[in-house]
PyMOL commands that place a pseudoatom at each C-alpha (Angstrom):
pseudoatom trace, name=CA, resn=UNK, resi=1, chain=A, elem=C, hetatm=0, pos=[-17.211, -2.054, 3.730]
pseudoatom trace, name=CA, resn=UNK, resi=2, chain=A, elem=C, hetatm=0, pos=[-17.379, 1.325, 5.108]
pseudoatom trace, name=CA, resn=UNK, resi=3, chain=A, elem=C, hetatm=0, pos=[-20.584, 2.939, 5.982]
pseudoatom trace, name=CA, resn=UNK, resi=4, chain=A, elem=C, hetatm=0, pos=[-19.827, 6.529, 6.013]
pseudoatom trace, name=CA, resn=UNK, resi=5, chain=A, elem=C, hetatm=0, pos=[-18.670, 6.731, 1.823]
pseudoatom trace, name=CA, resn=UNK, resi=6, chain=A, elem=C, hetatm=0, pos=[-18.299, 10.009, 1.517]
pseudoatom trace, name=CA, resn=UNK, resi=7, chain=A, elem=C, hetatm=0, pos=[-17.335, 11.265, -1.893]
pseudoatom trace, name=CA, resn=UNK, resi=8, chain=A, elem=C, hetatm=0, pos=[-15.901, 14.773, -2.000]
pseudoatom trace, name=CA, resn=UNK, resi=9, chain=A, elem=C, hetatm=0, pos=[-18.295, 17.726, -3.026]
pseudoatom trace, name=CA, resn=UNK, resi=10, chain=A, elem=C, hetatm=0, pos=[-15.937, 19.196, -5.240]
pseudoatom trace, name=CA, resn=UNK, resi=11, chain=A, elem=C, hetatm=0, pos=[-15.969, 17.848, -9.026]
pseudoatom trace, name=CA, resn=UNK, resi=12, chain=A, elem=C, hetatm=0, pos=[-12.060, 18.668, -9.694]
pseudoatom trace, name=CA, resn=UNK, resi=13, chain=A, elem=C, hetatm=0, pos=[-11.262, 17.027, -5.834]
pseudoatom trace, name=CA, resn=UNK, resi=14, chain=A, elem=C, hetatm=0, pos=[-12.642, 13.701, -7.015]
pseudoatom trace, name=CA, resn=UNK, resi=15, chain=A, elem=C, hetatm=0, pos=[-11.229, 13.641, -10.576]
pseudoatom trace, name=CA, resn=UNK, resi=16, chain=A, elem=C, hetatm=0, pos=[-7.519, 13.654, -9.429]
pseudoatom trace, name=CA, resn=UNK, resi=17, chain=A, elem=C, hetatm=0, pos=[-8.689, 11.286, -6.678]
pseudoatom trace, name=CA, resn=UNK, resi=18, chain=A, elem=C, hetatm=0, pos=[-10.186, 9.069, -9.674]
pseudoatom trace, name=CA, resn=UNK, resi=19, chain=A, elem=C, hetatm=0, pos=[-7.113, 9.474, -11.193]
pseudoatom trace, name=CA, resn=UNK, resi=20, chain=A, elem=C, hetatm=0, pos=[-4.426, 8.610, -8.312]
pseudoatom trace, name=CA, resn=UNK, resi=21, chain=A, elem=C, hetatm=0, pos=[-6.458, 5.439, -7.355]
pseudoatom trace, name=CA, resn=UNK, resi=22, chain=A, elem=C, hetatm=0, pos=[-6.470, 4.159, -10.629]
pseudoatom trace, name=CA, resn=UNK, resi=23, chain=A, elem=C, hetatm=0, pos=[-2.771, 5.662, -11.367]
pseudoatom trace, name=CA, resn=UNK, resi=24, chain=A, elem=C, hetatm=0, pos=[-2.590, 3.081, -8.414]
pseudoatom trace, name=CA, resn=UNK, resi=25, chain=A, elem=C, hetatm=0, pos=[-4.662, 0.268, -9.085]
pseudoatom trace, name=CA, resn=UNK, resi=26, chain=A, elem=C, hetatm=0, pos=[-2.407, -0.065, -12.475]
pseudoatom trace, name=CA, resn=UNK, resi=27, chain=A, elem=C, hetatm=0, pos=[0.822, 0.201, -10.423]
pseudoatom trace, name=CA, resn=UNK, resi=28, chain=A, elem=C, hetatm=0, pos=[-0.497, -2.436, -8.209]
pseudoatom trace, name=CA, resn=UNK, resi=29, chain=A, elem=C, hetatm=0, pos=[-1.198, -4.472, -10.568]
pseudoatom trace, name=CA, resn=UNK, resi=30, chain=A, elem=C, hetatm=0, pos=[2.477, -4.517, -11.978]
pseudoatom trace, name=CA, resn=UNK, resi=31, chain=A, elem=C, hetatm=0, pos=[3.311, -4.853, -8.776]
pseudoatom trace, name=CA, resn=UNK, resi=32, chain=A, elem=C, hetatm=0, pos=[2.186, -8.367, -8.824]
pseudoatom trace, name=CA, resn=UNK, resi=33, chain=A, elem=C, hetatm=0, pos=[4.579, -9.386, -11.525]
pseudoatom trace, name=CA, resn=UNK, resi=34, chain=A, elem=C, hetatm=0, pos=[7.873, -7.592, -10.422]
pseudoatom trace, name=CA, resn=UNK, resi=35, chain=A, elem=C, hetatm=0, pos=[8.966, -7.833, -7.469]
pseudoatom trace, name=CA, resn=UNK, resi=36, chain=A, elem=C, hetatm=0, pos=[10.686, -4.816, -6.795]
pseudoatom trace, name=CA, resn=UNK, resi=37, chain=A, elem=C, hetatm=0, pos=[7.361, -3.048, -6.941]
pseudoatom trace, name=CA, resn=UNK, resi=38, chain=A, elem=C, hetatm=0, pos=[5.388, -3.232, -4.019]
pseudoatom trace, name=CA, resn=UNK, resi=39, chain=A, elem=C, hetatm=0, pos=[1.197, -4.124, -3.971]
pseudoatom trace, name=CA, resn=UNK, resi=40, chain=A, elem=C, hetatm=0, pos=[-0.555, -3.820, -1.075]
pseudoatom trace, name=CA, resn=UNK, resi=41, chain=A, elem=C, hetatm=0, pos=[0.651, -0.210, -0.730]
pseudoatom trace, name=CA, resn=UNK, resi=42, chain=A, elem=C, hetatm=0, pos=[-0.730, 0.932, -3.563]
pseudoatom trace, name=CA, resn=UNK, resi=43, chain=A, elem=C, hetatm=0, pos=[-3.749, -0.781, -3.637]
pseudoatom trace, name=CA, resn=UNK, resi=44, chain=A, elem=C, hetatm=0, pos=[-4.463, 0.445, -0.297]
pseudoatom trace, name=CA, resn=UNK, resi=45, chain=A, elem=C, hetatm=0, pos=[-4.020, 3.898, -1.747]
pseudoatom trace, name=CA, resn=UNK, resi=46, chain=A, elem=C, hetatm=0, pos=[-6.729, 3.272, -4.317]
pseudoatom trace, name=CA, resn=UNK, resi=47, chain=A, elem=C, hetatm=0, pos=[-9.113, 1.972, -2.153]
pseudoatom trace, name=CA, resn=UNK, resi=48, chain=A, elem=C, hetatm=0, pos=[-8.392, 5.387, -0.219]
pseudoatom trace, name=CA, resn=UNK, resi=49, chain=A, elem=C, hetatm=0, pos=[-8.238, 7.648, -2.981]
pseudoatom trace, name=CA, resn=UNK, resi=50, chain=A, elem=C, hetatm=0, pos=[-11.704, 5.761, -4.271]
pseudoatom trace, name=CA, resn=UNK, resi=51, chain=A, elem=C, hetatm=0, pos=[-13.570, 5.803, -0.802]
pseudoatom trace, name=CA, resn=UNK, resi=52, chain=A, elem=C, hetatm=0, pos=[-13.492, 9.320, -1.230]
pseudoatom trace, name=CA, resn=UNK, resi=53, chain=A, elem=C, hetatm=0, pos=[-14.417, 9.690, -5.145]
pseudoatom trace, name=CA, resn=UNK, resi=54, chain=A, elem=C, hetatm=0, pos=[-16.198, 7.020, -6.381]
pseudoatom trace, name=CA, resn=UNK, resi=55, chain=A, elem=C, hetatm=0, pos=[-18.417, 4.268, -3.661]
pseudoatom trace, name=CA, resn=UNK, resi=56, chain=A, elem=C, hetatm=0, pos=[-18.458, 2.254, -7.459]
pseudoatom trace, name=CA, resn=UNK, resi=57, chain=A, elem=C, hetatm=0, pos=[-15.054, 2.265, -8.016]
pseudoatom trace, name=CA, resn=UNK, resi=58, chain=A, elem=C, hetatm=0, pos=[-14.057, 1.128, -4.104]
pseudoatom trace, name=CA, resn=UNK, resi=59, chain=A, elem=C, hetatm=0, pos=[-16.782, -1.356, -3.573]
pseudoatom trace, name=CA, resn=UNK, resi=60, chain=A, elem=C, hetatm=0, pos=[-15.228, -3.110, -6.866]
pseudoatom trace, name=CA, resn=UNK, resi=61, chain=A, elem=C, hetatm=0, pos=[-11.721, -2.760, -5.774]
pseudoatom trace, name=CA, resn=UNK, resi=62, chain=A, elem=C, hetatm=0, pos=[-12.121, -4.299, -2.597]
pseudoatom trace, name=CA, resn=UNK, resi=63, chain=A, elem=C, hetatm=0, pos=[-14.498, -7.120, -4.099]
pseudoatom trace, name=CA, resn=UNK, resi=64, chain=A, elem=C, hetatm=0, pos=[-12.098, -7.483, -6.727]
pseudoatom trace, name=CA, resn=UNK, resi=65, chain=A, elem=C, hetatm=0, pos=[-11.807, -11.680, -6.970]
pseudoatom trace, name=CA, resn=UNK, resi=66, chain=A, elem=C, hetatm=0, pos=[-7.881, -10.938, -7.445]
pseudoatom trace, name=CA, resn=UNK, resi=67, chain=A, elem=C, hetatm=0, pos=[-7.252, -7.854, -5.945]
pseudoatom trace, name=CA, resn=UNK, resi=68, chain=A, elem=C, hetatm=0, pos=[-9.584, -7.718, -2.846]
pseudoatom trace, name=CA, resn=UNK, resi=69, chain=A, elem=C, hetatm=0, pos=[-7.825, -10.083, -0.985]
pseudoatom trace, name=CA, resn=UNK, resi=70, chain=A, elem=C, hetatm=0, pos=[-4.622, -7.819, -1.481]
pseudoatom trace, name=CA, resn=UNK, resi=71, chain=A, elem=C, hetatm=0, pos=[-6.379, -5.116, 0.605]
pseudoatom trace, name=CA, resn=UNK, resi=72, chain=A, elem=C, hetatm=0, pos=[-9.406, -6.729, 2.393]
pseudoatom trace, name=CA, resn=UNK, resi=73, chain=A, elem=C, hetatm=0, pos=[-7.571, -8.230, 5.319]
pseudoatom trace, name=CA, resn=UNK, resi=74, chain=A, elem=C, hetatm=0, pos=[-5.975, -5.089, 5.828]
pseudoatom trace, name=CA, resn=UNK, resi=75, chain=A, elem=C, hetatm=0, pos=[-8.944, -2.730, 5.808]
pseudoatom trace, name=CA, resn=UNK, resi=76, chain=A, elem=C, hetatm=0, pos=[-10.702, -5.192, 7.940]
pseudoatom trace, name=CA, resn=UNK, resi=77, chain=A, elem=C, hetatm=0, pos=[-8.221, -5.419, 10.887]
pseudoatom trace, name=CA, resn=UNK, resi=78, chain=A, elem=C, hetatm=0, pos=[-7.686, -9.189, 10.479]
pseudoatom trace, name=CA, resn=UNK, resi=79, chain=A, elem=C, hetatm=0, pos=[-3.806, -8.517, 9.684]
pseudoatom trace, name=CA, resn=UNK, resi=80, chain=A, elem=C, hetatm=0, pos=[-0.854, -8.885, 6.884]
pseudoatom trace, name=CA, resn=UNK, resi=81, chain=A, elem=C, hetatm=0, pos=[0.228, -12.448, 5.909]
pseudoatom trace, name=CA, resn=UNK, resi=82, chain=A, elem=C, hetatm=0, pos=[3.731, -13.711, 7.306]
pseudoatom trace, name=CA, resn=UNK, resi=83, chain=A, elem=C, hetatm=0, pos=[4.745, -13.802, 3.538]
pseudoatom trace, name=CA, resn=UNK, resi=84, chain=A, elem=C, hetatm=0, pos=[4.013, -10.225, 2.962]
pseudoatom trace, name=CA, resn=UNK, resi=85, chain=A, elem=C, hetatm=0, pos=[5.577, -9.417, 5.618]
pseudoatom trace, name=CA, resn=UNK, resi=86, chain=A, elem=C, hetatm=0, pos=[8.863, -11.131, 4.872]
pseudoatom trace, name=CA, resn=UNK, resi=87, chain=A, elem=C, hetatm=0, pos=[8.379, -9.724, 1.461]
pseudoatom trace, name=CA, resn=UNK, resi=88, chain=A, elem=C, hetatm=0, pos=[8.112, -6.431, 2.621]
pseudoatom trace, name=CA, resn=UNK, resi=89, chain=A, elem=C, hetatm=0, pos=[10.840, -6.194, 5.518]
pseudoatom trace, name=CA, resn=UNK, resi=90, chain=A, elem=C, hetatm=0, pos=[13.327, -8.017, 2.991]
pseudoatom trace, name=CA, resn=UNK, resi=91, chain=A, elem=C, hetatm=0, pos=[12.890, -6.066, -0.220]
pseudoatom trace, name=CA, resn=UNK, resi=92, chain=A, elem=C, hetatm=0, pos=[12.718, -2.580, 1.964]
pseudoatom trace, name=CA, resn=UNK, resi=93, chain=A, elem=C, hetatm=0, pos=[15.887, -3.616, 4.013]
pseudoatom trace, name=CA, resn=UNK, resi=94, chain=A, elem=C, hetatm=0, pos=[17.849, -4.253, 0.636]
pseudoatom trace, name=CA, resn=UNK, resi=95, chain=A, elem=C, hetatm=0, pos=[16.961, -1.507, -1.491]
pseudoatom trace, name=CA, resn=UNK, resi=96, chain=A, elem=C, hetatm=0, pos=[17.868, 0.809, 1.444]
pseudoatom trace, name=CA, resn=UNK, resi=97, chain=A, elem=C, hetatm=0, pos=[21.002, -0.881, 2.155]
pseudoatom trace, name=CA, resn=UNK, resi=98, chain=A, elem=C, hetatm=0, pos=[21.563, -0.174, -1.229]
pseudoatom trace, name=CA, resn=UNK, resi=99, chain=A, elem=C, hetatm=0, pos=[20.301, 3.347, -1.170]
pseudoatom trace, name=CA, resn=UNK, resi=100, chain=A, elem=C, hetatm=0, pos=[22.719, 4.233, 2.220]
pseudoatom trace, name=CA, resn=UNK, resi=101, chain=A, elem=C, hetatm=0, pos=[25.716, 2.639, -0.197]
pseudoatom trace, name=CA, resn=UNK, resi=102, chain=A, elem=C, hetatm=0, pos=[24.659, 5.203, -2.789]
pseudoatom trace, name=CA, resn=UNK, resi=103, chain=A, elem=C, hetatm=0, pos=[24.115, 7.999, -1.214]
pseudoatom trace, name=CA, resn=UNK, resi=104, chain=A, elem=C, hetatm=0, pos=[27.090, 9.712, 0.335]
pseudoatom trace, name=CA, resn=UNK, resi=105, chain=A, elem=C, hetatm=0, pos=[25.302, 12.556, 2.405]
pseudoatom trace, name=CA, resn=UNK, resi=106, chain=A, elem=C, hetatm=0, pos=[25.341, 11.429, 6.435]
pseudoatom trace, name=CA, resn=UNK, resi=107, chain=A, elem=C, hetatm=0, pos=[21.546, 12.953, 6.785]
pseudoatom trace, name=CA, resn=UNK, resi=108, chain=A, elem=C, hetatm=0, pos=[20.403, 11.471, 4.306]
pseudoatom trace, name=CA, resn=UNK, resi=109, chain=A, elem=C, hetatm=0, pos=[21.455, 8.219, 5.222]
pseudoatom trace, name=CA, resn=UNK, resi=110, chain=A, elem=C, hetatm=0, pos=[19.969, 8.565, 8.750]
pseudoatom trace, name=CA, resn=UNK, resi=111, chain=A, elem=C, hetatm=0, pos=[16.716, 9.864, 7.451]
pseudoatom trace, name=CA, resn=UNK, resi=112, chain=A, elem=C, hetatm=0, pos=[16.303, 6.631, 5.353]
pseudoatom trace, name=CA, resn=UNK, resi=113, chain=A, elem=C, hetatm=0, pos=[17.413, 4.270, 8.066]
pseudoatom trace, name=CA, resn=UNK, resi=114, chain=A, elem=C, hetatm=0, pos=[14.986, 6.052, 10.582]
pseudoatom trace, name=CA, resn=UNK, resi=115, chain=A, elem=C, hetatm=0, pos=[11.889, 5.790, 7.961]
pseudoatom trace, name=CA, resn=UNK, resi=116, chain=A, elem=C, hetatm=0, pos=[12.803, 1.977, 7.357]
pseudoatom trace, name=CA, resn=UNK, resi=117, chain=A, elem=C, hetatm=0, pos=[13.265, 1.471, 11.159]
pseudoatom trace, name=CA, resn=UNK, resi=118, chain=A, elem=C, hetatm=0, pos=[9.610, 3.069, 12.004]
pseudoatom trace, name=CA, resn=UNK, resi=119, chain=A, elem=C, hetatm=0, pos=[7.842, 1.410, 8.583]
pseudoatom trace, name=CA, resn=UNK, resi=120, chain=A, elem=C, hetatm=0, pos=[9.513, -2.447, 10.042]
pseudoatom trace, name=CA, resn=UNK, resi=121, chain=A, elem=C, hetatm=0, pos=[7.921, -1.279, 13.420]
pseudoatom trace, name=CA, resn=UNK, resi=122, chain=A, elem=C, hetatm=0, pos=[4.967, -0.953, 11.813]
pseudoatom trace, name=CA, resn=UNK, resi=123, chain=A, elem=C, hetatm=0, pos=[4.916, -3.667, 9.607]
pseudoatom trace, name=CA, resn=UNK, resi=124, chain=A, elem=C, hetatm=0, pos=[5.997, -6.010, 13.012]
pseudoatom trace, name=CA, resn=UNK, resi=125, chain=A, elem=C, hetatm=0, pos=[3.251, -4.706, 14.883]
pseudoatom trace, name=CA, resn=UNK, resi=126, chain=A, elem=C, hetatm=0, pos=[0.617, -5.332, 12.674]
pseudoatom trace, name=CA, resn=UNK, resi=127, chain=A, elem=C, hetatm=0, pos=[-1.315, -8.526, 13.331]
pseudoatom trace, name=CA, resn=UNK, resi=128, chain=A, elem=C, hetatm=0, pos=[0.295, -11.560, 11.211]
pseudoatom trace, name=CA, resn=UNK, resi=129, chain=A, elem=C, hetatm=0, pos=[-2.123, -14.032, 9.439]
pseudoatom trace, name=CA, resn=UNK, resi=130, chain=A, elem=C, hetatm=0, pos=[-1.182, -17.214, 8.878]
pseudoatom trace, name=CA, resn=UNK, resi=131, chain=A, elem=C, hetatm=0, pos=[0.310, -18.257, 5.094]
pseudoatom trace, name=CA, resn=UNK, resi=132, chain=A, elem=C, hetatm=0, pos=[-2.760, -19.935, 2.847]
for i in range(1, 132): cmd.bond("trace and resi %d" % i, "trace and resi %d" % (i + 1))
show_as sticks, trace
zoom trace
């Protein structure tokens, strides 16, 4: 848990933070059921839309008994399991392929093979913990 919480001074700042994180939480949450929708990602934006307007709201998140453990290895350095990964890489890969088959414009091809190729580097380099 982060030390420095910091909630924002401004009242209207931390409503529409209140409200993307738990715009978030909710899409998360679906996330677990289909799988075209991805988690982690948004989870990890609620915990960072929270951190900065509620210490309540992101303390529960990432104690959450079904959702921390989405998010808590992350925030904590330890590192994405191999199955997420997979998950990730896969699903990204094929709705991209399918995107590039789509979409006729040249640049716009290139601009979504470059953003999968640096988001797989990413993914790749993060640390990989092993399946439970």
């Amino acid at each position: 848990m982060p030390r420095e919480i910091q909630e924002s001074r401004h009242r209207s700042v931390r409503y529409l933070l209140l409200a993307i994180g738990w715009l978030s939480v909710a899409l998360g949450v679906i996330g677990i059921f289909l799988p075209v929708l991805p988690t982690t990602p948004f989870l990890l934006l609620a915990a960072a839309c929270f951190v900065r307007s509620s210490r309540r709201f992101y303390i529960w998140l990432v104690t959450h008994p079904r959702l921390g453990p989405w998010i808590r290895d992350y925030l904590e350095g330890q590192g994405i399991p191999l199955k997420g990964k997979v998950y990730a890489l896969v699903l990204m890969w094929a709705s991209i392929s399918f995107s590039c088959y789509l979409v006729p414009l040249v640049w716009a091809r290139v601009f979504m093979v470059s953003s999968a190729v640096l988001v797989s580097l990413y993914i790749l380099k993060q640390k990989t913990l092993p399946n439970p």
